[in-house]
RODO-2510 file (C-alpha; in nm, 4 decimals, decimal comma):
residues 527
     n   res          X          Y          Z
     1     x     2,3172    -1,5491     1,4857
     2     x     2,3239    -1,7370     1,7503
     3     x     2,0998    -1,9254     1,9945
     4     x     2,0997    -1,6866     2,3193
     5     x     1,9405    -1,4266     2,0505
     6     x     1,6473    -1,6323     1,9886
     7     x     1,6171    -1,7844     2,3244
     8     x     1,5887    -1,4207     2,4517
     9     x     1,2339    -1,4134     2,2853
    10     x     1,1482    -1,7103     2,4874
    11     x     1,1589    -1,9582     2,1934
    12     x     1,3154    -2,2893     2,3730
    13     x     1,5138    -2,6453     2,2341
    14     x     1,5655    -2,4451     1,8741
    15     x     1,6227    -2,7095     1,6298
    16     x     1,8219    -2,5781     1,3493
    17     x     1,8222    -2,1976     1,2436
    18     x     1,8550    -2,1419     0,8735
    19     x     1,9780    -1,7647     0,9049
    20     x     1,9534    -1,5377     0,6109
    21     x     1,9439    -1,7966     0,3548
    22     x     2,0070    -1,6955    -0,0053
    23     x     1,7471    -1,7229    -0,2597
    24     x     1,8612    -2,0780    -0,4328
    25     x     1,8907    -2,2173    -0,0576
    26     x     1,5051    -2,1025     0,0632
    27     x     1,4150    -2,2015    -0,2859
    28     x     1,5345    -2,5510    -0,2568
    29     x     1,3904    -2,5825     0,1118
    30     x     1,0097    -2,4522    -0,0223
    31     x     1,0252    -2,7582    -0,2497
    32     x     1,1960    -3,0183    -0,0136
    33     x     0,9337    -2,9168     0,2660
    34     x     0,6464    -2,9296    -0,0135
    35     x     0,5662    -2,5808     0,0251
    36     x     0,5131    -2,4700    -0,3156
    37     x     0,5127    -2,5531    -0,6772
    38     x     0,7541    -2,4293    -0,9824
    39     x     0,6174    -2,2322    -1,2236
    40     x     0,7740    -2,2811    -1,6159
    41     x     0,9993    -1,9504    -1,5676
    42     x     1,1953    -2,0116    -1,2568
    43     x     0,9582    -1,8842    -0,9984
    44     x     0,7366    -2,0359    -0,6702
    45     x     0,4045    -2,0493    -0,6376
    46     x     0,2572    -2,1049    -0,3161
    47     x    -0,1465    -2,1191    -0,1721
    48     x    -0,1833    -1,8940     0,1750
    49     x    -0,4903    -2,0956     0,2314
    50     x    -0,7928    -2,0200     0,3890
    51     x    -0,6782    -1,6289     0,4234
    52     x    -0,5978    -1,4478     0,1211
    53     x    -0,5897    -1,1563     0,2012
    54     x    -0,5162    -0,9245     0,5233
    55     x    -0,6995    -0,9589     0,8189
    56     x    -0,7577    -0,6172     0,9158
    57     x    -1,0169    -0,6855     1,2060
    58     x    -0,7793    -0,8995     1,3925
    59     x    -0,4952    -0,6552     1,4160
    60     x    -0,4067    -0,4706     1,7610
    61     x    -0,1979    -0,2387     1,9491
    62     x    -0,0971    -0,2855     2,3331
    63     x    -0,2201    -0,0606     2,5307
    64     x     0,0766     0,0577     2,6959
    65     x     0,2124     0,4133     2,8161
    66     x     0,3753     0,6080     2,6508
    67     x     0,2188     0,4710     2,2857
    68     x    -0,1518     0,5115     2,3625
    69     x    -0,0881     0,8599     2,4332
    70     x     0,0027     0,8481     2,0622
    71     x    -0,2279     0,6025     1,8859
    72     x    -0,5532     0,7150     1,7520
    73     x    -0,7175     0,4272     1,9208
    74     x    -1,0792     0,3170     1,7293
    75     x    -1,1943     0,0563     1,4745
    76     x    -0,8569     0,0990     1,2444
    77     x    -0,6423     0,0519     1,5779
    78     x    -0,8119    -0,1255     1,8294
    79     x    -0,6425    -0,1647     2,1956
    80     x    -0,5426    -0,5056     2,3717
    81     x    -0,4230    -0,5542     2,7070
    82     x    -0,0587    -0,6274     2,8073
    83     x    -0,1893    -0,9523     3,0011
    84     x    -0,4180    -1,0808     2,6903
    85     x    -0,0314    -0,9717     2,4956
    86     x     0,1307    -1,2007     2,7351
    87     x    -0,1188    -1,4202     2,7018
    88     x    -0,0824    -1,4779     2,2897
    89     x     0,2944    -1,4446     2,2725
    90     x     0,2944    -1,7318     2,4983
    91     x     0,1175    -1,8705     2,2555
    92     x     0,3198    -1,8297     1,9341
    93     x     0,6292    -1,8633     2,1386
    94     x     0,5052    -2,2546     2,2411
    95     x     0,4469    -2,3468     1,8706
    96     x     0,7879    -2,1771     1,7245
    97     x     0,9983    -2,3667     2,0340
    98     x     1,1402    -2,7249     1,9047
    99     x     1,1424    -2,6506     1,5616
   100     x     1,3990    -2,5888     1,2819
   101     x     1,3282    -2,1904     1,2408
   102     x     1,4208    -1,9402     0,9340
   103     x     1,5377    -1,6128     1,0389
   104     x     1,5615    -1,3423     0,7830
   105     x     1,7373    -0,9772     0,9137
   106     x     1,5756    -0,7051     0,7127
   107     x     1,6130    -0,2826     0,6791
   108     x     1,2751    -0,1176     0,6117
   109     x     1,3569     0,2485     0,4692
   110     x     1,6503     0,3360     0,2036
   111     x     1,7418     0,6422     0,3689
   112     x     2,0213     0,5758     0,6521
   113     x     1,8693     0,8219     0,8698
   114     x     1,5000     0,6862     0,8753
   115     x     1,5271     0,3349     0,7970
   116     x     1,4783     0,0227     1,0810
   117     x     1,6402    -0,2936     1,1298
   118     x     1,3917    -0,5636     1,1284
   119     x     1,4024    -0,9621     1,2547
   120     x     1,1416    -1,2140     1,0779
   121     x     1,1048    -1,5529     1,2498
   122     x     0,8867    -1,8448     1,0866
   123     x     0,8796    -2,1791     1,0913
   124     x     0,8175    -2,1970     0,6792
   125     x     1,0946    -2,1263     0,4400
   126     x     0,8394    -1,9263     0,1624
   127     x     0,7484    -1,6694     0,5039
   128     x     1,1019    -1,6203     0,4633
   129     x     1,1396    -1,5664     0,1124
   130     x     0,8392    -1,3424     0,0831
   131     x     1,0548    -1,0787     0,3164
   132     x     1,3312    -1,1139     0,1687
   133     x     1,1660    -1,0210    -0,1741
   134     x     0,9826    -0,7431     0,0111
   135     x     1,2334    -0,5563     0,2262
   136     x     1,5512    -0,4054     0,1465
   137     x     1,8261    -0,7065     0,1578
   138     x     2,1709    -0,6039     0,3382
   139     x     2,5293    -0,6524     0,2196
   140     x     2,7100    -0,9288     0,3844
   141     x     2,9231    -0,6507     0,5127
   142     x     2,5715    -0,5009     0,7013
   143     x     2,4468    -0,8496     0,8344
   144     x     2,7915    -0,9058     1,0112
   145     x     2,6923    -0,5883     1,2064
   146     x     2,2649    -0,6463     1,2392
   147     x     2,1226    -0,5841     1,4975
   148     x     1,7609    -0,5561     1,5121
   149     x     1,5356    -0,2647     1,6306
   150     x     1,2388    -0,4834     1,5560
   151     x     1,0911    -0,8452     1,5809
   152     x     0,8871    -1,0399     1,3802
   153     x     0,7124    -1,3668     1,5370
   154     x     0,5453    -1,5420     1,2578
   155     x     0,3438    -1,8195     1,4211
   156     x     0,1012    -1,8785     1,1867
   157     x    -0,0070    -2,2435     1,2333
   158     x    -0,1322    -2,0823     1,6053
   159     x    -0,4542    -1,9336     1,6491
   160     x    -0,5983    -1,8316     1,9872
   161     x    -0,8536    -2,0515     2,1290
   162     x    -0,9391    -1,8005     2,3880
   163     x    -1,0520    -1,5309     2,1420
   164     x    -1,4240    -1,5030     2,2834
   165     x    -1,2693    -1,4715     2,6432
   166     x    -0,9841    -1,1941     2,5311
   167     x    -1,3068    -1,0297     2,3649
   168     x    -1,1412    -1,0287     2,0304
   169     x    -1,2579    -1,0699     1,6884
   170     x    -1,1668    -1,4748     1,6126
   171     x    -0,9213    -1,6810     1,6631
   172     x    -0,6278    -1,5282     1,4375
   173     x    -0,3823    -1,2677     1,5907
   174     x    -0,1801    -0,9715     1,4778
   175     x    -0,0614    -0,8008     1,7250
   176     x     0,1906    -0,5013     1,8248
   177     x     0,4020    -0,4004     2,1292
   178     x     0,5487    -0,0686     2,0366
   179     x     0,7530    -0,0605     2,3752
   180     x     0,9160    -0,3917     2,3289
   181     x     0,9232    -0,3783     1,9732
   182     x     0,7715    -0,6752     1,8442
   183     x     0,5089    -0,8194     1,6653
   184     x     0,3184    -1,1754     1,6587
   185     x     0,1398    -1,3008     1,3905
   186     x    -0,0743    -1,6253     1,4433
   187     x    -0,4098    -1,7885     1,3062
   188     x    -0,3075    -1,6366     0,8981
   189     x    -0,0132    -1,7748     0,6322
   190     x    -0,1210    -1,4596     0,4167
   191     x     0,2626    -1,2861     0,4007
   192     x     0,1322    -0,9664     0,3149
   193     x     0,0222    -0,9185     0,7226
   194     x     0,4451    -0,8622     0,7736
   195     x     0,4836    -0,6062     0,4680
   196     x     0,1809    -0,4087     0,6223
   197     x     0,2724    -0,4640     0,9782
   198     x     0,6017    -0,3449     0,9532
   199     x     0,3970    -0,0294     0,6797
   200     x     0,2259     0,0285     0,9780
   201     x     0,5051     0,0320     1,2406
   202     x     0,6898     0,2932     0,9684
   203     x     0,3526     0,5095     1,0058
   204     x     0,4028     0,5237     1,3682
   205     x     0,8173     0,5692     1,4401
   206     x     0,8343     0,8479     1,1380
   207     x     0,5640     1,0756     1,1514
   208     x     0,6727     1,1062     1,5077
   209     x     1,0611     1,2264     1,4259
   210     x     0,8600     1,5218     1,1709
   211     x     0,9094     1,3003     0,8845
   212     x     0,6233     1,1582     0,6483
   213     x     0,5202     0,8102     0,5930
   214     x     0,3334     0,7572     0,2452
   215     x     0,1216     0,4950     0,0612
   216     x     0,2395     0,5897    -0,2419
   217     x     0,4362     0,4747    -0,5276
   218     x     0,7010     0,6990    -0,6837
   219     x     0,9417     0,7465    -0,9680
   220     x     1,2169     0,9959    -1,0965
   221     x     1,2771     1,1777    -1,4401
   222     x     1,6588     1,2052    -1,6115
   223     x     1,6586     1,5561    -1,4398
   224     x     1,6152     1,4745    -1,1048
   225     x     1,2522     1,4902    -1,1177
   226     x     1,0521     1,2831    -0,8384
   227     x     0,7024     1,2338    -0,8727
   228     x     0,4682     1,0409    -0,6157
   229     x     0,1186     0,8742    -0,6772
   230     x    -0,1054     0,7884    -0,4188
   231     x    -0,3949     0,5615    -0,4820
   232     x    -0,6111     0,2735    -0,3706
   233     x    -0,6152    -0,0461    -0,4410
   234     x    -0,7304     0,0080    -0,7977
   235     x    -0,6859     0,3190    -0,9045
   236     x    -0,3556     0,2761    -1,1583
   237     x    -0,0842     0,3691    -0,8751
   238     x     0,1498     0,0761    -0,9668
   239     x     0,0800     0,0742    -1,3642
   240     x     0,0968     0,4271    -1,4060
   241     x     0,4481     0,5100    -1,1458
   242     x     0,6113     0,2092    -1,3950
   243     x     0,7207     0,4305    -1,7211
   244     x     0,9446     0,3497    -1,9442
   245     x     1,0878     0,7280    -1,9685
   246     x     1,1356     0,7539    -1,5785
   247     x     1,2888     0,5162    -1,3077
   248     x     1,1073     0,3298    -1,0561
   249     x     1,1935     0,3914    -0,6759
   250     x     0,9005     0,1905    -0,5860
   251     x     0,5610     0,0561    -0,6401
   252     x     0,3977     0,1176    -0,2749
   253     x     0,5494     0,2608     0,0338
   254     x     0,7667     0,5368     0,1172
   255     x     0,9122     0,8544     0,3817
   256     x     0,9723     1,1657     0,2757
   257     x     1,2767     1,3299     0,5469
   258     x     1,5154     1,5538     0,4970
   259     x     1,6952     1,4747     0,2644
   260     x     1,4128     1,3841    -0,0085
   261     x     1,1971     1,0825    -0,0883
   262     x     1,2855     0,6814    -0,0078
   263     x     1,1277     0,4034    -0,0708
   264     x     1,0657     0,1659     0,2469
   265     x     1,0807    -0,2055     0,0400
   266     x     1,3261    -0,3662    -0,1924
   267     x     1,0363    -0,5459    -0,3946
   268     x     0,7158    -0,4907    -0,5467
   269     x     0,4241    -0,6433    -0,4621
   270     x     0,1766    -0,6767    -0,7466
   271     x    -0,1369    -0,8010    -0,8679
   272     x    -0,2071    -1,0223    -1,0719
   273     x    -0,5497    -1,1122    -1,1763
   274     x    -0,5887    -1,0982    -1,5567
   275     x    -0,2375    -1,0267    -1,5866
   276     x    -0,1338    -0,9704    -1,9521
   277     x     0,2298    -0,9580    -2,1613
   278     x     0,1370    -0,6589    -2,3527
   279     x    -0,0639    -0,4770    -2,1324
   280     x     0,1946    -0,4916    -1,8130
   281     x     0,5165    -0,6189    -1,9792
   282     x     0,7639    -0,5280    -1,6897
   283     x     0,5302    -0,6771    -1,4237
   284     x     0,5000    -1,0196    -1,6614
   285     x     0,9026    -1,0186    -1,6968
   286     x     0,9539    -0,9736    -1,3391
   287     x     0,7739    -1,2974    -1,2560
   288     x     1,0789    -1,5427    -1,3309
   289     x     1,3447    -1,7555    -1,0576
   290     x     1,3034    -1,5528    -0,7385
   291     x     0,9487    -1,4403    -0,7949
   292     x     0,6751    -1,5806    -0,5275
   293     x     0,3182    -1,6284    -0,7142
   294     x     0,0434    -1,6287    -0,4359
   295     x    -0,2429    -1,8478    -0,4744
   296     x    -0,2746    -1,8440    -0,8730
   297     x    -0,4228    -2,1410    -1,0276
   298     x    -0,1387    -2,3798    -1,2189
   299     x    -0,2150    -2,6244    -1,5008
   300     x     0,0520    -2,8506    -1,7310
   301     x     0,3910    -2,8187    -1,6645
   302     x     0,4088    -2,5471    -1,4610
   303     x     0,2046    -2,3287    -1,6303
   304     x     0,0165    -2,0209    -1,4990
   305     x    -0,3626    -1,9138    -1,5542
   306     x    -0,3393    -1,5379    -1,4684
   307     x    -0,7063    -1,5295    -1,5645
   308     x    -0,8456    -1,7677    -1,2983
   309     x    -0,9687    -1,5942    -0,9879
   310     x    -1,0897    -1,9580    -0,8506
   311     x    -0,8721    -1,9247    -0,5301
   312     x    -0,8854    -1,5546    -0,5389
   313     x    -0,9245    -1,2506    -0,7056
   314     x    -0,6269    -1,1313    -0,4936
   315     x    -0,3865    -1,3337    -0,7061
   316     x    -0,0150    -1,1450    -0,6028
   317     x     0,3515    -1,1657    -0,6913
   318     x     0,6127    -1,0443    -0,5048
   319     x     0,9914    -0,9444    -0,6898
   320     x     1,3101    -0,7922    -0,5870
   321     x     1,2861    -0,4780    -0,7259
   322     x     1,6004    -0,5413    -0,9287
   323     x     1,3620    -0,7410    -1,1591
   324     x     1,2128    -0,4008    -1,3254
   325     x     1,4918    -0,3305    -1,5291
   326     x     1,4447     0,0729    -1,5190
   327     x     1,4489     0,0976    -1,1546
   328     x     1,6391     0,3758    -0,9272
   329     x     1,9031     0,1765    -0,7194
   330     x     1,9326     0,3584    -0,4816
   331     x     1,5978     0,3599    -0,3928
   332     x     1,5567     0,7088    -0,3309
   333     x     1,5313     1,0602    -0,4785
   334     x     1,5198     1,4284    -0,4199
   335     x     1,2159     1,6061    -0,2412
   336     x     0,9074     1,5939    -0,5298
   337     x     0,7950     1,8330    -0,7655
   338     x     0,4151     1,6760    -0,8545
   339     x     0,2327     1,4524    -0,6413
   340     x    -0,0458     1,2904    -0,7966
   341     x    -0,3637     1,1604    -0,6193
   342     x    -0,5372     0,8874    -0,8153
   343     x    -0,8875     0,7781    -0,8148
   344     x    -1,1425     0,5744    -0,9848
   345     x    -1,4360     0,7547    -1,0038
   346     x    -1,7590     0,5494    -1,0504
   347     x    -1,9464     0,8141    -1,0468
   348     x    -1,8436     0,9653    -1,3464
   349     x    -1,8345     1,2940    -1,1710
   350     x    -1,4482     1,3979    -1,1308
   351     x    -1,2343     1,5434    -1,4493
   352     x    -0,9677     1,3381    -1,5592
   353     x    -0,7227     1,6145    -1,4484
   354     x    -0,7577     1,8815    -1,1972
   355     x    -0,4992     2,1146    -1,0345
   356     x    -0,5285     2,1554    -0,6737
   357     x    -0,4182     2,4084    -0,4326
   358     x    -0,2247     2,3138    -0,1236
   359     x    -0,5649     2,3696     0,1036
   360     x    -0,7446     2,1711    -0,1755
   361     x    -0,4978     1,8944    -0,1491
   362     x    -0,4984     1,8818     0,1906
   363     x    -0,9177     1,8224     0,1583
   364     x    -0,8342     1,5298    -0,1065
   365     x    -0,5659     1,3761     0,0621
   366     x    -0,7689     1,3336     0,4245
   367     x    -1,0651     1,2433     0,2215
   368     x    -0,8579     0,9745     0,0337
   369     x    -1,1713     0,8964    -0,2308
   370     x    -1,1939     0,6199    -0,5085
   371     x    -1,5088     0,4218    -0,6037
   372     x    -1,5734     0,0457    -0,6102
   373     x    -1,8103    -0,1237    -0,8223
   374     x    -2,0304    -0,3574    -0,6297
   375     x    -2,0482    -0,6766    -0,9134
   376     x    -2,0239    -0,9484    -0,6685
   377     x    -2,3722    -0,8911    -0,4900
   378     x    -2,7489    -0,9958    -0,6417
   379     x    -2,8819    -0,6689    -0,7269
   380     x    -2,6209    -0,3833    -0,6150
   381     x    -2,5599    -0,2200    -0,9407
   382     x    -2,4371     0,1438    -0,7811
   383     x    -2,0979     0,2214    -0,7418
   384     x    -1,9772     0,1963    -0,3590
   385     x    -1,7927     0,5159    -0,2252
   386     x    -1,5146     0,4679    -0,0352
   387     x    -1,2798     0,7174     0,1874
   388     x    -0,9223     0,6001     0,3190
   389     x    -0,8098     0,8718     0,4759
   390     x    -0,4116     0,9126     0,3059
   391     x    -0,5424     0,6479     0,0873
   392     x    -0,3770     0,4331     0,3340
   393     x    -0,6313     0,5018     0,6433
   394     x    -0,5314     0,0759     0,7772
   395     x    -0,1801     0,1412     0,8254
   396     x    -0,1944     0,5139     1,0148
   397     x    -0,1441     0,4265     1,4007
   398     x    -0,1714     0,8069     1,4349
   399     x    -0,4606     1,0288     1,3625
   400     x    -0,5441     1,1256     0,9690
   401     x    -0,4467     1,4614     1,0353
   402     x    -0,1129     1,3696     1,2149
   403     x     0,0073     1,3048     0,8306
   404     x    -0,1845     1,5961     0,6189
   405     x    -0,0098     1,8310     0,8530
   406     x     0,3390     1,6886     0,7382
   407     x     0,1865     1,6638     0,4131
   408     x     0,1224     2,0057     0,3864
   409     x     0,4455     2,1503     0,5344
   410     x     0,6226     1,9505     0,2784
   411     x     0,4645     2,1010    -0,0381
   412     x     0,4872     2,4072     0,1195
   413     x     0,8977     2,4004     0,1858
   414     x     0,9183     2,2368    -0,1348
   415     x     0,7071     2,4041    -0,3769
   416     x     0,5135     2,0735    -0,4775
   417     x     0,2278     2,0744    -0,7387
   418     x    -0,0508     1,8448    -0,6472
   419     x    -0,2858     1,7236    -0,9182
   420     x    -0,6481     1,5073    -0,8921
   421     x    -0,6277     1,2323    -1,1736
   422     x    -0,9456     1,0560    -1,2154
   423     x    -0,8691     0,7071    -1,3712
   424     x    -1,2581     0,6145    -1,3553
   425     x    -1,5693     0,6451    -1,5573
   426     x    -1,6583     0,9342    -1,8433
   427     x    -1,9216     1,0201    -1,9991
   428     x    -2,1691     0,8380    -1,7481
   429     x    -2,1121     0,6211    -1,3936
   430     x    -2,0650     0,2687    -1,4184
   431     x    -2,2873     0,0740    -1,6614
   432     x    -2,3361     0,4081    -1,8897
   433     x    -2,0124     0,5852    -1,9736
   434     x    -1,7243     0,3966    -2,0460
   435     x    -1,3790     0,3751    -1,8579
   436     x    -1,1270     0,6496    -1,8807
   437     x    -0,8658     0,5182    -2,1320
   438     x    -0,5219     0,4658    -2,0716
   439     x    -0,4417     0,6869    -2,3258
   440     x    -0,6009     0,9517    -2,2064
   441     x    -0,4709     0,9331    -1,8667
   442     x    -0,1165     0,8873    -1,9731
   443     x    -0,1406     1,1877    -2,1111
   444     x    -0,2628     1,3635    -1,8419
   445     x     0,0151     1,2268    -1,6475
   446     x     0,2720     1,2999    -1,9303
   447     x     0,1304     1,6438    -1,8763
   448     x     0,1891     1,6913    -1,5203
   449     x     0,5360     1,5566    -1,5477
   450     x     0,6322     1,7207    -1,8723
   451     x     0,4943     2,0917    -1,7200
   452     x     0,3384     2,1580    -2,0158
   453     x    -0,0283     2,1245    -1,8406
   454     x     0,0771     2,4463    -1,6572
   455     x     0,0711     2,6165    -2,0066
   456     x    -0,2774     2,5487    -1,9978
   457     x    -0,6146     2,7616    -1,9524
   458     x    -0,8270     2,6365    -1,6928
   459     x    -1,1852     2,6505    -1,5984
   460     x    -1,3203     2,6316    -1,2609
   461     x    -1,6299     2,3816    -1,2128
   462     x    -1,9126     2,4031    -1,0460
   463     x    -2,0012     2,2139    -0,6628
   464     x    -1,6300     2,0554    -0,6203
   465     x    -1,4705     2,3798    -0,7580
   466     x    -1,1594     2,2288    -0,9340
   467     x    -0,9681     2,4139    -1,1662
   468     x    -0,9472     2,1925    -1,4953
   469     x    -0,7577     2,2347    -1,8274
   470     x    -0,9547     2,3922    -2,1004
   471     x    -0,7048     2,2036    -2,3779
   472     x    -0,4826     1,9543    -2,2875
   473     x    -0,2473     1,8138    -2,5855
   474     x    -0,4757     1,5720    -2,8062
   475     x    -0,7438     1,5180    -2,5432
   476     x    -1,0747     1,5659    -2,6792
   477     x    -1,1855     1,8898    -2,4721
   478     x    -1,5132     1,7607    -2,4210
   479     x    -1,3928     1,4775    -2,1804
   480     x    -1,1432     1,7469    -1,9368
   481     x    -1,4645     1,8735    -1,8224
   482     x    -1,7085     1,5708    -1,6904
   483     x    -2,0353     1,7490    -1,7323
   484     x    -1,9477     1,7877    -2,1303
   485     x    -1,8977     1,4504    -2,1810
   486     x    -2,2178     1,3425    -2,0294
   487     x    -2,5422     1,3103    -2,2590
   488     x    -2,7845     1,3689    -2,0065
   489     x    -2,6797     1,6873    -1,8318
   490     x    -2,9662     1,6827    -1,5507
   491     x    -2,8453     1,3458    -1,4658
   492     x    -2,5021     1,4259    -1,4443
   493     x    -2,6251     1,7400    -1,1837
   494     x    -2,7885     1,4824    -0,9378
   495     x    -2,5061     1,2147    -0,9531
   496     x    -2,2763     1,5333    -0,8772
   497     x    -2,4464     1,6236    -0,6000
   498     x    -2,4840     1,2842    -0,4478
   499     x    -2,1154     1,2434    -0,4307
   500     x    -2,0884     1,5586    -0,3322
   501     x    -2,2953     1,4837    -0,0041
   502     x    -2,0700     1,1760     0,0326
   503     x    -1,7643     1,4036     0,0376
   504     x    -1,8840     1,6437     0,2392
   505     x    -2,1011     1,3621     0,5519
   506     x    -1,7344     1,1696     0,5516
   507     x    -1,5402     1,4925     0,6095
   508     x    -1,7606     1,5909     0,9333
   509     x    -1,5177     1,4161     1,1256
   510     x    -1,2429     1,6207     1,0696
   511     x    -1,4799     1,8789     1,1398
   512     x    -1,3231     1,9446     1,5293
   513     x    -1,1656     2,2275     1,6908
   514     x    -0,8005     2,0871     1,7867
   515     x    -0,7699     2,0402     1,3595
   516     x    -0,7255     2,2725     1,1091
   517     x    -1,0837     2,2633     0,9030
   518     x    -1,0084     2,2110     0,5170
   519     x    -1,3479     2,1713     0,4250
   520     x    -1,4343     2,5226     0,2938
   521     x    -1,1703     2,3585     0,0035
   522     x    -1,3776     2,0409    -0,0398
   523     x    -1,7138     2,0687    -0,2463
   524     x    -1,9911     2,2948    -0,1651
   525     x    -2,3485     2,2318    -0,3078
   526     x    -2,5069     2,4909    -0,4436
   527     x    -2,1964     2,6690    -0,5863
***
């Protein structure tokens, strides 16, 4: 590239631009610049400092016609003026001027008629590597010809020392201008702010064009068979989408247009806290020369401690995707045939399995449920509810239902079976029953995939009104219906109902008369 390109983002006296380095170039320039350490197997490890994690409360749309007319403007996306915009890109444009810059070009999206062109500008050679592992990396052929639709101003040694006077939330900065296409990032080193800022930007261009934008992960069968799982952070969505018996398209964000199912990153971006060889072998394997470990704790020569959460619990890795060996390479796949909503249940309530209608998974999918378990605080010992509406509600720039609506024209023009898997407690809620096994939900899975759960009699049970399997394969039959696996009955009733009233008070807000009113499909106490 040259300079005029940069300068016509108002950066000024560029030193030198390292342009779409290769991966044993921005490797070498991490360790000459001291960036990061090298782990025994090949790969970086670097420390995002004081932040990390994303910064959710500091993110902002301009407010700028035509895109608030769009933008379902609130506490998820919360409106900043073009002048305070001005302002802050002034800002990160003054510390990226006179300094040596890495520039990485980008697509986000698989399919050729979805998919954006993205720019990423930082001043620190691992911000550069992180998007390169993250995003989908072009030919040579492709770069000669790049032009982006999209910028990326990474100024993260900024911050904004006017935050109380712009009436913002501190003095980091993540900002969008959907009319001028570009982003600024200042006051936070965490990288995964550019994967889910440009997640976001997806959720806003696609949706618009009638085509869907998914947190999900997904995979594909030898027969063509595409499968997505949607989940929170969590519930299994990563571990259970990785099978040895079906190919990976990828572990976190996709479209679904015409023409089927793509993923929108060239990496995987995983967890790993208590990470294990035998547990998660193709995650372990993928962490090798290439790989960037995120604030892990290191001891000896270069060794990791996947179990120490001193830093973080957040511990990450991101990976080309090419390091799972049973990937899809294209990245991409036909139109579904089971989608597959995952949560952890706390509660103990939900079956491990459940088939859902298309109303039904409409009510799931806006509701966007899992449980947390509050450990962390003196004397919380409850589970924590919590609702993401399209168990991505951070990322949607347009409103929940924007999203269902595709949702649900898509599984009806496609003839898509949609299943509840609960990957939570049985038998009791937290600190009673015991966690669902793998095993177990495999199967379930398995199931779903295989068809034979549709050979199945189900039951219908009471309050959420899900139809369940009355056998499924080698499952004991007493743990496909929760209430059967629970000791004390009467207890089980009342913790049903209470997360029944949780369902049913977070749903009121969908409860309007421009939206189509799915809760008739949700639970119902007293039934």
């Amino acid at each position: 590239m040259n300079l005029a390109e940069l300068q016509d983002i108002g950066l000024k006296n560029i030193g030198k631009v390292y342009h779409n380095l290769g991966y044993d170039e921005l490797i070498q320039h991490e360790l000459d610049n001291g960036e990061v350490q090298q782990t025994k197997k090949g790969a970086t490890a670097v420390d995002t400092g004081i932040f990390t994690g994303r910064s959710p409360k500091d993110k902002y749309f301009v407010d700028r016609d035509p895109s608030n007319k769009n933008i379902a403007w609130g506490s998820v996306n919360k409106k900043i003026s073009a002048e305070i915009f001005a302002d802050l890109l002034g800002v990160a444009q003054e510390q990226l001027s006179n300094k040596d810059l890495y520039v990485t070009d980008a697509f986000c999206g698989s399919s050729i008629a979805s998919k954006r062109s993205v720019r990423f500008v930082s001043e620190i050679a691992w911000q550069s590597h992180f998007v390169k592992n993250m995003f989908i990396r072009p030919t040579e052929p492709e770069l000669e010809v790049f032009k982006s639709d999209f910028v990326v101003l990474n100024a993260c040694k900024a911050v904004n020392d006017k935050w109380k006077e712009h009436g913002m939330n501190s003095e980091v900065f993540i900002l969008f201008d959907i009319e001028n296409n570009i982003a600024i990032i200042g006051g936070t080193w965490y990288g995964g702010e550019m994967k889910k800022g440009i997640f976001s930007m997806m959720n806003y261009w696609l949706p618009l064009e009638g085509k869907l934008a998914m947190h999900c992960s997904a995979n594909v069968g030898v027969n063509g068979d595409t499968a997505l799982f949607f989940g929170l952070s969590g519930t299994g969505k990563t571990t259970l989408s990785t099978d040895p018996h079906r190919k990976l398209i990828g572990d976190d964000e996709h479209g679904w247009d015409n023409h089927g199912v793509f993923n929108f990153e060239g990496g995987c971006y995983a967890k790993t806290i208590n990470l294990d060889g035998k547990s998660e072998p193709e995650i372990y394997n993928a962490i090798r020369k290439n790989a960037l470990l995120e604030n892990v704790v290191m001891y000896g020569e270069g060794e990791v401690d996947y179990e120490d959460g001193s830093k973080t619990e957040n511990t990450r890795v991101s990976y080309p995707i090419e390091h799972i060996e049973n990937h899809e390479p294209t990245l991409s796949a036909g139109h579904p045939k089971n989608i597959i909503f995952l949560t952890a249940d706390a509660f103990g309530v939900l079956p491990p399995v459940s088939k859902l209608t298309k109303e039904q998974a409409m009510y799931y999918y806006l509701s966007g449920y899992t449980a947390k378990v509050a450990g962390t605080e003196r004397g919380i010992t409850e589970p924590v509810a919590t609702f993401s509406a399209c168990f991505g509600e951070a990322f949607l720039p347009l409103h929940p239902t924007v999203y269902a609506k595709l949702l649900g024209e898509k599984i009806d023009g496609h003839d898509v079976h949609v299943y509840l898997v609960n990957t939570g407690w049985t038998g009791g809620g937290y600190g009673v029953g015991k966690r669902m096994s793998i095993k177990n939900t495999r199967a379930c899975i398995t199931a779903i995939l295989d068809g034979s759960i549709a050979k199945s009699e189900f039951d219908v049970i009471e309050t959420f009104r899900l139809k369940i399997p009355k056998t499924l394969g080698e499952i004991n039959p007493e743990i496909l219906n929760p209430r059967n696996a629970w000791e004390d009955k009467e207890l089980f009733d009342k913790t049903k109902d209470n997360l029944a009233e949780m369902f049913i008070e977070n749903y009121k807000k969908y409860q309007t008369e421009e939206h189509m009113d799915f809760s008739p499909y949700g639970p119902i106490l007293g039934s």
